[in-house]
C-alpha positions as CSV (number, residue, x, y, z in Angstrom):
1,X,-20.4,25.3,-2.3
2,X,-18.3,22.2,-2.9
3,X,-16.9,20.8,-6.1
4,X,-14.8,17.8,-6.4
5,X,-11.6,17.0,-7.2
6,X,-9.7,14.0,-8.5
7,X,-6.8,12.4,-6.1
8,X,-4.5,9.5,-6.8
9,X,-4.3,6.5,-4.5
10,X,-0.9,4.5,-4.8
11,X,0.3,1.4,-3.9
12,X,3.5,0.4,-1.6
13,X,5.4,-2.7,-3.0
14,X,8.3,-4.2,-1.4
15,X,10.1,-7.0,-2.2
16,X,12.9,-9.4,-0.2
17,X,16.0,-8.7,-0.6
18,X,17.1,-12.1,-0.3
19,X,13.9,-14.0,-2.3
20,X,15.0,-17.6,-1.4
21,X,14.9,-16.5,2.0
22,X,11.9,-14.5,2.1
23,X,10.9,-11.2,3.5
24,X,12.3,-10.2,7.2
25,X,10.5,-8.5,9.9
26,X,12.3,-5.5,9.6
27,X,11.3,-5.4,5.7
28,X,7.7,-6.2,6.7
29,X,7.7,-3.0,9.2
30,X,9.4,-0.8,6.6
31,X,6.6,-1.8,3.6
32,X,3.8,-1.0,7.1
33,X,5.4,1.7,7.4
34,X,5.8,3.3,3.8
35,X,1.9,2.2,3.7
36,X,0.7,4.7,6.8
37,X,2.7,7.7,5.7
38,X,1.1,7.7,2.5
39,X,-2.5,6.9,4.2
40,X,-3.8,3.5,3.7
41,X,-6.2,2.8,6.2
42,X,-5.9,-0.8,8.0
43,X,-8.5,-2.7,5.9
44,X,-6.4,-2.0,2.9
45,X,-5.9,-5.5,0.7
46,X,-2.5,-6.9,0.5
47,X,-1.2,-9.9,-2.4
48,X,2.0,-11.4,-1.8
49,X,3.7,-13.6,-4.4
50,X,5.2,-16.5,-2.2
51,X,8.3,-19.5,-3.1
52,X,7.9,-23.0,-3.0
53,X,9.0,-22.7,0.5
54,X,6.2,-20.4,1.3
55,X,8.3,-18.1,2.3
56,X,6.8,-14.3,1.3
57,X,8.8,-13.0,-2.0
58,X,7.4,-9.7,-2.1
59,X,3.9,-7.6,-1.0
60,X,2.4,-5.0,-2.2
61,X,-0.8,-3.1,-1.0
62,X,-4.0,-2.2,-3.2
63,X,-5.7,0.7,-1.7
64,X,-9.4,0.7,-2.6
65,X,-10.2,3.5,-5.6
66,X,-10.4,6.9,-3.9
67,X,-11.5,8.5,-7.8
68,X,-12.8,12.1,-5.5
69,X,-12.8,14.1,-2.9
70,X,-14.7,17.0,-1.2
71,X,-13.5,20.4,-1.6
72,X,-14.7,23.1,0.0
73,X,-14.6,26.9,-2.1
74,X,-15.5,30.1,-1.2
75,X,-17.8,31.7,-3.7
């Protein structure tokens, strides 16, 4: 028998360290990064707020609601 059980899904945000400059590579791989070890799959949305020089101020990820999950008990 199976029952389910509620998870949480949470969202990575990073931000620039420098905003007038605008997010690096290396901060770009790190927020990738933080985002796979806790499980988001590729098609997981992204917003980023950007300057007036379009440079990329921060990003953040929105998994899609994960509200339950299968588990499996021995009765």
């Amino acid at each position: 028998m199976s029952a389910s059980k509620p998870i949480a899904t949470f969202g990575v945000t990073r931000d620039a360290a420098d905003p007038k400059a605008g997010l690096t590579l290396d901060e770009l791989g790190a927020f990738v990064q933080a985002c796979h070890r806790l499980g988001h799959p590729g098609d997981t949305p992204i917003r980023i707020t950007i300057g007036w020089a379009s440079q990329i101020k921060s990003i953040r990820s929105h998994p899609r609601p994960v509200t339950t999950v299968e588990a499996d008990h021995d009765g």
